[in-house]
N, C-alpha and C positions, 0 to 999 in steps of 0.2 A: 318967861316960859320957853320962846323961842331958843333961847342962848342954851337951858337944860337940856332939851328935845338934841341940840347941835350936838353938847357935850356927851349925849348919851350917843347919839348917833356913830360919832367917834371914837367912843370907846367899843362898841361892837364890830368896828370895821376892824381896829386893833385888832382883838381876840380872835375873830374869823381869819384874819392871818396869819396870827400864831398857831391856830387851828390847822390851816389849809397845810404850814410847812411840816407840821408834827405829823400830818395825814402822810406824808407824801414820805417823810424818813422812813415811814413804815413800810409806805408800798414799795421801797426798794428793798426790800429783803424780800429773796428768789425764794419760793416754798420749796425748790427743788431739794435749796442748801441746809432745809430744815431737819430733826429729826423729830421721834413722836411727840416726845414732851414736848417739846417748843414748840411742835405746832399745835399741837392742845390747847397749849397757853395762848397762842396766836389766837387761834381763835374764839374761844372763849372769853377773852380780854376784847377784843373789837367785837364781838355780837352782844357785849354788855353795853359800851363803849357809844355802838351805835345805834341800840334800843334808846339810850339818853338822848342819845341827838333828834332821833325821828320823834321822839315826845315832846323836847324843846320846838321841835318846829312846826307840828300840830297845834302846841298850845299858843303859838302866836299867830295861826290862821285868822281865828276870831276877830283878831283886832286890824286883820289886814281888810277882813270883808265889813268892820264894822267901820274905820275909813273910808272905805269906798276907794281905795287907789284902785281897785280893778278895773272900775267906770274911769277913771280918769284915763287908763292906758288903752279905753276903748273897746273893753269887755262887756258882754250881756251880762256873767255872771261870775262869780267870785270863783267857783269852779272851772269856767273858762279860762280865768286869768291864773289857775295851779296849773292845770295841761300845760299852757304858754310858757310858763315859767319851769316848768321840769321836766316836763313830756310823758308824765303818768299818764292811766286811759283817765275818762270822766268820770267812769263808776268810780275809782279809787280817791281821784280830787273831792269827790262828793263824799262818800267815808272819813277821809280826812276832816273835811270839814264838822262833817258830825259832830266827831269823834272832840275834837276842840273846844266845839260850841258844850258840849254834855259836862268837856273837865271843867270848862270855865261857870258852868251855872249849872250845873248841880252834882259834878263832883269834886268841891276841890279839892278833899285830902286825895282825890288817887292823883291829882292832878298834881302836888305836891310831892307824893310819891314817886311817879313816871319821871320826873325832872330829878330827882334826886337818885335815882337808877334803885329801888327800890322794891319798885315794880315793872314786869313790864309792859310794854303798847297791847300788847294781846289780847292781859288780864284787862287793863282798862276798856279795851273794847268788848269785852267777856261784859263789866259791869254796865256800859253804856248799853249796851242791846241788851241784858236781860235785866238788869237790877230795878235802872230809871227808867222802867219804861209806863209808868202808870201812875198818876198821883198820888196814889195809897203811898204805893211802891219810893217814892221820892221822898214824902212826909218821913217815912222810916227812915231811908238813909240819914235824914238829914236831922233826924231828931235829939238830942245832943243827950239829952236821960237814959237812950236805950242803950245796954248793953250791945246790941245786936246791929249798930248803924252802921255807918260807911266806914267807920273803922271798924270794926269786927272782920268787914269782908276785904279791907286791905292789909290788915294781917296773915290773912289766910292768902290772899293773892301771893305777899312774898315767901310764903314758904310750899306752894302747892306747885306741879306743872298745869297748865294752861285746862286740859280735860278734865283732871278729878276739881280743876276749880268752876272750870265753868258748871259742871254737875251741884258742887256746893251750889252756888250761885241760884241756879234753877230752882233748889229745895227753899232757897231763902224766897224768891220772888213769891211762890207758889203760898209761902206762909204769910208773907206780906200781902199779897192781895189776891186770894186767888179765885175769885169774880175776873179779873183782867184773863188769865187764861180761860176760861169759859168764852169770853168777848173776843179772844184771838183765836179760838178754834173757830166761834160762828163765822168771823173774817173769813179766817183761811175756808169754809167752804162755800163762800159765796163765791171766793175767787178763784176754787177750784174748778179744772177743766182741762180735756183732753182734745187736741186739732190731730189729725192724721188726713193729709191733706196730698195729692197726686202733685207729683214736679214733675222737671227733664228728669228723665232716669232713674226715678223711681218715687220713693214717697216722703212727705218731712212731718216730723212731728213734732209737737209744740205743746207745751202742759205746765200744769203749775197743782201739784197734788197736797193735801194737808198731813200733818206730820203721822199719822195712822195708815193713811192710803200710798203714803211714799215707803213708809218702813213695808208696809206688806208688799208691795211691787219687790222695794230691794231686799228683800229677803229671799221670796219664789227669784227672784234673779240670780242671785248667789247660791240656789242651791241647783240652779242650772246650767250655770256657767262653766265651761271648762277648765281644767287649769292652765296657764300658759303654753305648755310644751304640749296640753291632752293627755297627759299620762299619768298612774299612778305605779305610784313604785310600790306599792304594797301589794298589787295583784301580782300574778305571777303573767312570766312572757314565756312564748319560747325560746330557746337556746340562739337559734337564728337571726332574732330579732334584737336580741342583748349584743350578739355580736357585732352587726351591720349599724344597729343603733336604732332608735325610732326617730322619722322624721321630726325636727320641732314645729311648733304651730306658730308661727311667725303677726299674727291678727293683733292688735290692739287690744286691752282692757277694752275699750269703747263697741271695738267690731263684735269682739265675745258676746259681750253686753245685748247687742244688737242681734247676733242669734239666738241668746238667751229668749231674750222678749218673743221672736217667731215662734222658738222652742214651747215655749208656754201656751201660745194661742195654739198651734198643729196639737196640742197635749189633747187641750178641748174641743176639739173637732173631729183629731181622731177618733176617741173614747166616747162622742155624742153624749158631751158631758152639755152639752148647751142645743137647748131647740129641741127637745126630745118631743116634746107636746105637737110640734108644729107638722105637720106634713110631707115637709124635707125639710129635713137635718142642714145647719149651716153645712155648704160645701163649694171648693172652686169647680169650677166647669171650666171648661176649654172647647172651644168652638174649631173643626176640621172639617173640608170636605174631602169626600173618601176616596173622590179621583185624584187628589193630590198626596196621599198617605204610600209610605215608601210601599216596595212590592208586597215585604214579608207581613205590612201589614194589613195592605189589602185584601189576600188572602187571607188573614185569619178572619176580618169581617165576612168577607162572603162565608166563610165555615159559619158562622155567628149567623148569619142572615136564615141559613137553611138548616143549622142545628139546633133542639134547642138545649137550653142550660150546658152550653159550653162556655168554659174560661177561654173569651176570645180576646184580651188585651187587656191592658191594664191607666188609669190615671187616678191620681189620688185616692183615699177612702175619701177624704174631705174633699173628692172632686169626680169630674166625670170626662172621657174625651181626650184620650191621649192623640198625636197626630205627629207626626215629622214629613215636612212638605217637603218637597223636592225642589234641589237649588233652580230658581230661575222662572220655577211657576206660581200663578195667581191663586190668590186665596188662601196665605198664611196661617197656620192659627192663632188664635185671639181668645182672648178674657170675654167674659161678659160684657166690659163696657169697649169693646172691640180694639182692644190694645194688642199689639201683635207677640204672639209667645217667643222666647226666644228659643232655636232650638234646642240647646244644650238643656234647656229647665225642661223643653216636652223630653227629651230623652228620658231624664232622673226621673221624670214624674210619672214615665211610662214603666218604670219598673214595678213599681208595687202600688199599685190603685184596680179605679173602675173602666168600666167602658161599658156606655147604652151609646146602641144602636138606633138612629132614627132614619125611616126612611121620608124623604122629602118630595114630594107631586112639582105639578106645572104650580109656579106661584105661591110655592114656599107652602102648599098645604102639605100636611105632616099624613103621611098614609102608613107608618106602624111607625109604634115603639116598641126596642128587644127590652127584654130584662139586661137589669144590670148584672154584671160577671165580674170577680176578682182573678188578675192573674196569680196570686199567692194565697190560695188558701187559706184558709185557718188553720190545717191540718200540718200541710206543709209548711208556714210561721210556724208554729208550735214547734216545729222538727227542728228549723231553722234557729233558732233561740235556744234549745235545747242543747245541739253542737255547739253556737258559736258564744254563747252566754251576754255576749257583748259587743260593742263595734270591732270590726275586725281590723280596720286599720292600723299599721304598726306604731303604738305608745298609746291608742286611744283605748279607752274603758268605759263608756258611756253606757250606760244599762238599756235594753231591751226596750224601754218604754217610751223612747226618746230614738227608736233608730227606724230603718224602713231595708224590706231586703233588695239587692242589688242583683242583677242580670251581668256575672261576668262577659259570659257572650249576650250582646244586646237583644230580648226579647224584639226589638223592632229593624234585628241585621236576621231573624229566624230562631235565636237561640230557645232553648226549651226550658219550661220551667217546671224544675226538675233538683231536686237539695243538691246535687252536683253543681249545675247553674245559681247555686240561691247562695250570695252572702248578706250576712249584717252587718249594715252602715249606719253609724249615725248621720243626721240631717246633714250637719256640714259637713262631712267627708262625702256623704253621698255626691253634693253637690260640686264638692273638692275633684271629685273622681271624673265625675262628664266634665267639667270644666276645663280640667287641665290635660285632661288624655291620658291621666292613668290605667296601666293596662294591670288586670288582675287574672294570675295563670292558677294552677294548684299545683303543690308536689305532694302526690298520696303516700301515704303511709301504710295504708294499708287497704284493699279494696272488695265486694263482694261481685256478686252478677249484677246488681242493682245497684250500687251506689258505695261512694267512698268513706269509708270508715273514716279514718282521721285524716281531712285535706289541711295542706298545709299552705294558703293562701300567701302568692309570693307575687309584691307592689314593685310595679319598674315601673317612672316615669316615662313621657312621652318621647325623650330620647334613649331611654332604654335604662335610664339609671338605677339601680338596687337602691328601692328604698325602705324593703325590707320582708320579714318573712312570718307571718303569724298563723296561729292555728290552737284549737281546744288541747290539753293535755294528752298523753296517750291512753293514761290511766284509764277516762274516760269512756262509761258504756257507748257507744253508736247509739243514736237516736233510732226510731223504729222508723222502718217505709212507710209513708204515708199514700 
């Protein structure tokens, strides 16, 4: 037996270097020196070429962990000894292994297939995760009378791509056993669960949702997300703005992603779509003391202190307490669980919110509460909306529902709020705009005694850069004075 194991052993070293030099004739050919056919062919021919190979060496995992060489080289685990030996992560040595162990006991026709390039690794993992995954489910494949066994589904492997197989696939499980899905949805929601948990600089989240409460997250997320660049080319721009160009949105799928998800919750907070029953309405609060609030807004409290039902400032609908401390003094503002605001976010958040007024005694006793006041109306949004129909930023189109109005001159430098003062921003631009110093001017089009018929909102960056020039149609009636 020894002297076979030798001879076999030596025949595979052979091959693997008849292998390695045929490998290597190949990779001298420059893609540069290519043209399209040949390199279609190119690669076509090696993504076939090397589906075989990664299957041949999947299907001898098995036998490497069922030796035990990994122990012998001083591995916890056979997984250990695939990273060592290739430098894959773990998750992937462990998939492998799977995937090996499934072709060798209990699929071998695909197993037979994968090696004979027939099929490929994909579809076998398409089978090993959905097909075998349930004893019903296995009894079937494996049942040599049914029409419908593991060769039915590797048939279709080879002529199908990878999604409308794995779809077949799903409908076959579902008929073979479908008690197992029942049993893997109760799974998935015992294991389902949501962490949103405080770190350095901001917050981490951590979840694992079942296949209904993940499609409804990604679905409300994609219809909130914006497009890469923010813009759509089927609304219309103005002339200015086609020319100069709209900015692109430079953010990640991922970071989108991530305003998306805010987008969603500010949805139901604004709207007091949630908590309605309750006394107050979910909302952020921001904590300021009023000797350290810039001048323009110190004076509007004391107007607020001694008038009543005046719009004296503005934070959030979903919050209350706008503030911008002065560089250098105590008493920052803060969150609820007393984390310090940063200025830029109280700027943005002072534009279109609330603000109550509390007066504070010796020892923190609370000796009035003002009513709350909105710096933006109703009346005025309405007007606001009406004009700019959308975010106004140049390429952006975000609808009304999803934006907040912005203080080109800052309500908290004195500015007025006033539909001349009022544009629509959506969340992230809003927060694009304080963040980065964009400055936002108008060029009127046309104007009354009261207010500018058609402004035409023109974005310079903080070095002064055109970054472009937006505004409503001309066509357009004026909205009425509010």
């Amino acid at each position: 037996m020894t002297t076979v194991l030798g001879a076999d052993r030596a025949s595979v070293h052979v091959r693997l270097e008849v292998l390695e030099r045929a490998v290597s004739a190949v990779a001298a050919v420059e893609p540069a020196d290519l043209d399209g056919a040949a390199a279609a062919e190119l690669f076509t021919r090696l993504h076939h070429v090397a589906d075989r190979l990664r299957a041949l060496a999947v299907s001898v995992l098995p036998v490497i962990e069922t030796d035990g060489l990994w122990a012998v080289e001083g591995h916890r685990t056979a997984a250990q000894w695939v990273v060592h030996r290739t430098g894959v992560s773990a998750s992937a040595a462990r998939r492998d292994l799977r995937l090996g162990r499934a072709l060798r006991d209990e699929l071998p026709v695909t197993g037979e297939a994968v090696r004979a390039g027939t099929v490929g690794v994909e579809h076998a993992r398409v089978l090993a995760g959905v097909a075998a995954t349930s004893d019903a489910r296995r009894e079937a494949l494996a049942d040599p009378g049914s029409a419908c066994g593991e060769g039915f589904l590797v048939r279709h492997a080879a002529s199908l791509p990878v999604d409308p197989f794995r779809s077949l696939v799903r409908r076959w499980a579902a008929a073979a056993d479908p008690d197992a899905d029942d049993r893997g949805y109760t799974d998935a929601v015992q294991r389902e669960f949501l962490d949103v948990s405080a770190t350095l600089g901001g917050y981490h989240l951590a979840g694992f949702l079942t296949h209904e409460h993940g499609t409804v997250l990604a679905t409300a997320l994609a219809a909130v997300t914006t497009a890469p660049q923010g813009a759509d080319p089927t609304r219309e721009r103005s002339a200015a703005a086609d020319e100069s160009g709209a900015p692109r949105d430079e953010r990640s799928a991922g970071q989108r992603r991530a305003q998306a998800l805010c987008d969603l919750a500010r949805t139901v907070l604004d709207r007091g779509l949630a908590g309605a029953g309750a006394a107050v309405r979910p909302h952020l609060t921001i904590h300021l003391d009023a000797e350290h609030l810039l001048p323009a807004w110190t004076e509007r409290l004391r107007h607020a202190a001694t008038t009543p039902d005046v719009t004296a400032g503005a934070a959030r609908s979903s919050g209350t307490g706008p503030g911008a401390p002065r560089a250098g003094t105590a008493g920052p503002a803060t969150w609820d669980d007393t984390t310090p605001v940063p200025l830029t976010v109280l700027r943005r958040l002072a534009c279109d919110s609330e603000i109550t007024r509390i007066l504070l005694g010796p020892g923190s006793t609370i000796l009035d509460v003002g009513r709350a006041a909105r710096t933006v109306t109703g009346q005025l949004r309405r007007a606001v909306i009406t004009r700019d129909r959308h975010c106004a930023y140049p390429g952006c189109h975000t609808p009304p529902d999803r934006c907040e109005v912005h203080h080109p001159h800052h309500w908290a430098d004195g500015g007025p709020t006033s539909l001349t003062n009022s544009v629509l921003l959506c969340w992230h631009h809003h927060d694009h705009v304080h963040r980065t110093g964009t400055t936002i001017t108008t060029d009127a089009t046309g104007t009354t005694s009261t207010m500018t018929v058609h402004p035409r909102w023109v974005f310079h960056d903080r070095n002064g850069r055109h970054l472009g020039t937006t505004g409503p149609p001309l066509s357009r009636p004026p909205p009425r004075t509010p």
